[in-house]
C-alpha positions as CSV (number, residue, x, y, z in Angstrom):
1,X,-1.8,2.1,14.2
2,X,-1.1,-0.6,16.6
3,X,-2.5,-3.2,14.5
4,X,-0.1,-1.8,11.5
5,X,3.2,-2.6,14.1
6,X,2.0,-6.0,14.8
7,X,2.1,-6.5,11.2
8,X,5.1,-4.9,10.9
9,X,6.8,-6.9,13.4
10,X,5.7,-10.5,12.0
11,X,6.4,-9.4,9.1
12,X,10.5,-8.3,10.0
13,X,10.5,-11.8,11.8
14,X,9.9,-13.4,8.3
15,X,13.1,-11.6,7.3
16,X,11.6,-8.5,5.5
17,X,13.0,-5.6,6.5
18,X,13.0,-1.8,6.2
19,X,16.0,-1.4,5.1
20,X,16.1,-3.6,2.0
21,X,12.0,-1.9,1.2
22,X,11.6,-0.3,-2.4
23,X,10.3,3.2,-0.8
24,X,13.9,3.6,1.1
25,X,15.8,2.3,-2.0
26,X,14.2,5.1,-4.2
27,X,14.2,7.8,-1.4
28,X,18.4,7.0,-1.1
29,X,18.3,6.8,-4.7
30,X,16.3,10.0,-5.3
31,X,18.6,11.8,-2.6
32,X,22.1,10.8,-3.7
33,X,20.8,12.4,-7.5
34,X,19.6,15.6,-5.2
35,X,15.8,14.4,-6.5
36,X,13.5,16.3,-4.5
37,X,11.2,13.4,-2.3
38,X,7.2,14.1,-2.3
39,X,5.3,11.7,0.3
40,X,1.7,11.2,-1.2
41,X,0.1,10.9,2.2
42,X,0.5,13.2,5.0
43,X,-0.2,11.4,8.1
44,X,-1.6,7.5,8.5
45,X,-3.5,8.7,11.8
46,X,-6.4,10.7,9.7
47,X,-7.2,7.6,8.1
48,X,-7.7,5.3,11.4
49,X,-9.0,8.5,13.2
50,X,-12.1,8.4,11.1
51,X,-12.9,4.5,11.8
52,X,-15.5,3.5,14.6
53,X,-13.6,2.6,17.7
54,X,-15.0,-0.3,18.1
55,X,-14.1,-1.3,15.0
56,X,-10.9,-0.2,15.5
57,X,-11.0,-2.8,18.2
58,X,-12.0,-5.4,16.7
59,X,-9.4,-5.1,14.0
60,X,-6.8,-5.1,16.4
61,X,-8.4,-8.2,18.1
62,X,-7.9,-9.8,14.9
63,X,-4.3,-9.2,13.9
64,X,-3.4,-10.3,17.2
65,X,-5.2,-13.8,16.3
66,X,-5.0,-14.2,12.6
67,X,-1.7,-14.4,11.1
68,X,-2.7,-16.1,8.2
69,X,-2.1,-13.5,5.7
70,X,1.7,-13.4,7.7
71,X,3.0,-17.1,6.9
72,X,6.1,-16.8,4.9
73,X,4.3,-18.6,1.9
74,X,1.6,-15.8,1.5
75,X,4.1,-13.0,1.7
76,X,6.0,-14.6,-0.9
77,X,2.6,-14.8,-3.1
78,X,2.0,-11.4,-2.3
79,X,5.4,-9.8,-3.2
80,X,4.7,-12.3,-7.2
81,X,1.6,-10.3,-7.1
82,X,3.3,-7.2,-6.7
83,X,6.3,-7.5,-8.6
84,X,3.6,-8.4,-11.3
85,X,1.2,-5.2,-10.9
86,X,-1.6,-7.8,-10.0
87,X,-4.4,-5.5,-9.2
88,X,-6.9,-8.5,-8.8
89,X,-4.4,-10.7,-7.0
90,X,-4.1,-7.5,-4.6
91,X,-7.7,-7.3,-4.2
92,X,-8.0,-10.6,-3.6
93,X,-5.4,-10.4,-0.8
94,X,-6.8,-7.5,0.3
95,X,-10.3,-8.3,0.8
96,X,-9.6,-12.1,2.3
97,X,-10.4,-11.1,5.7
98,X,-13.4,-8.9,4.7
99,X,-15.0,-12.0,2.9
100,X,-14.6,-13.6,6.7
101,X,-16.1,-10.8,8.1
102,X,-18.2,-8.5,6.5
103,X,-18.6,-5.9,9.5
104,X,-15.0,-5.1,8.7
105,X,-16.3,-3.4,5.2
106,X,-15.8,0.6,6.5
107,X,-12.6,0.3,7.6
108,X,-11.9,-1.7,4.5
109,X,-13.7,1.1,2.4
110,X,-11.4,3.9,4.4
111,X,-7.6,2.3,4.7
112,X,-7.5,0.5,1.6
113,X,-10.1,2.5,-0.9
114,X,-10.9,5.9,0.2
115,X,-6.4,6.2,0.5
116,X,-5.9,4.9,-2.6
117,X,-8.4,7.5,-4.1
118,X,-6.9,10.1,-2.4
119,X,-3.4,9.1,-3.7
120,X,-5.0,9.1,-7.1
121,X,-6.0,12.6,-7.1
122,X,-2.8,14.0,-5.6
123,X,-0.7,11.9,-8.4
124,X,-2.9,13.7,-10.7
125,X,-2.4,17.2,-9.2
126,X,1.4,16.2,-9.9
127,X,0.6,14.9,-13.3
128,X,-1.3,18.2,-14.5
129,X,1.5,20.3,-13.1
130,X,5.1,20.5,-14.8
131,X,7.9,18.3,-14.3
132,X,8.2,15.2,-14.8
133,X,7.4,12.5,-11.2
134,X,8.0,9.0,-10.5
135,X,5.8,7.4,-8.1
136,X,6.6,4.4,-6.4
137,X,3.2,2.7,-4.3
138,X,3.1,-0.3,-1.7
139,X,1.2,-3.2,-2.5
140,X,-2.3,-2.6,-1.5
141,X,-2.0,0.8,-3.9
142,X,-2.4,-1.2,-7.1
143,X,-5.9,-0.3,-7.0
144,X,-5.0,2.9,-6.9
145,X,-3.0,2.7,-10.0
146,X,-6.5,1.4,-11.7
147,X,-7.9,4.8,-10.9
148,X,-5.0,7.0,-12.7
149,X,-5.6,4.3,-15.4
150,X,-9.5,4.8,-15.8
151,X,-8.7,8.7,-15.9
152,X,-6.8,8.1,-18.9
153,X,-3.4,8.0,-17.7
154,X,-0.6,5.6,-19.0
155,X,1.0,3.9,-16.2
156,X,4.1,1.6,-16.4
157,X,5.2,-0.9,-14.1
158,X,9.3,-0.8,-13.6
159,X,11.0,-3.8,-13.0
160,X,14.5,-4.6,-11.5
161,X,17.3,-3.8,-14.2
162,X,14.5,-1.6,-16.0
163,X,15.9,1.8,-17.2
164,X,13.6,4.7,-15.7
């Protein structure tokens, strides 16, 4: 969790903040229409619980050195890659430290993958049900809109000034 503020942090100092974040637009949005607000995850500590402390260690050890993914330029490629639904670009993103390090591979396999399928299945639990859901994910969960995809679900991107 501590390595997630230091991101946060360098990433407010580049000048992206909270406040101006999609999730908090669509939660105002969703609450000035008295749209009732599902979160699809529960609590972030279960997924860094289950990693290897040492691991956890290391990771932390390494945000506090590399801020390479942090420079303004690669937050600009990485909100393109977004904006785009770029699952590869994501990926790519993603998995540039792990192709560094290779001993960073679990906690890969449980923040990034193991959440994203998780988030799959609950979407579906939604999708089976009635009523009719919008879901809104952060960057790293275009992977997990591949999995609703491969289940045979038709997912859309919305972009700004798109009707929804």
């Amino acid at each position: 969790m501590v390595q997630l503020a230091i991101g946060g942090i360098e990433i407010r100092r580049l000048g992206f903040l909270g406040k101006n974040g999609i999730d908090l637009h669509f939660i105002n949005r969703a609450n000035k229409l008295g749209k009732k607000v599902i979160g699809l995850e529960k609590d972030h500590n279960d997924v860094f619980a289950g990693i290897d402390p040492e691991l956890q260690d290391k990771m932390l050890r390494l945000s506090l050195r590399n801020a390479d993914l942090l420079e303004p330029d690669s937050i600009e490629r990485m909100m393109k890659i977004w904006k785009a639904g770029d699952t590869n670009g994501m990926a790519e993103i993603s998995e540039k430290q792990l192709k560094k390090d290779p001993s960073l591979a679990p906690a890969e396999d449980r923040i990034l993958y193991d959440r994203n399928q998780k988030m799959a299945d609950t979407i579906e639990s939604y999708l089976k049900g009635d009523g009719v859901y919008m879901v809104a994910v952060g960057s790293a969960h275009l992977v997990g809109v591949e999995i609703l995809e491969k289940r045979g679900f038709k997912v859309k991107q919305v972009l700004v000034g798109d009707e929804i």
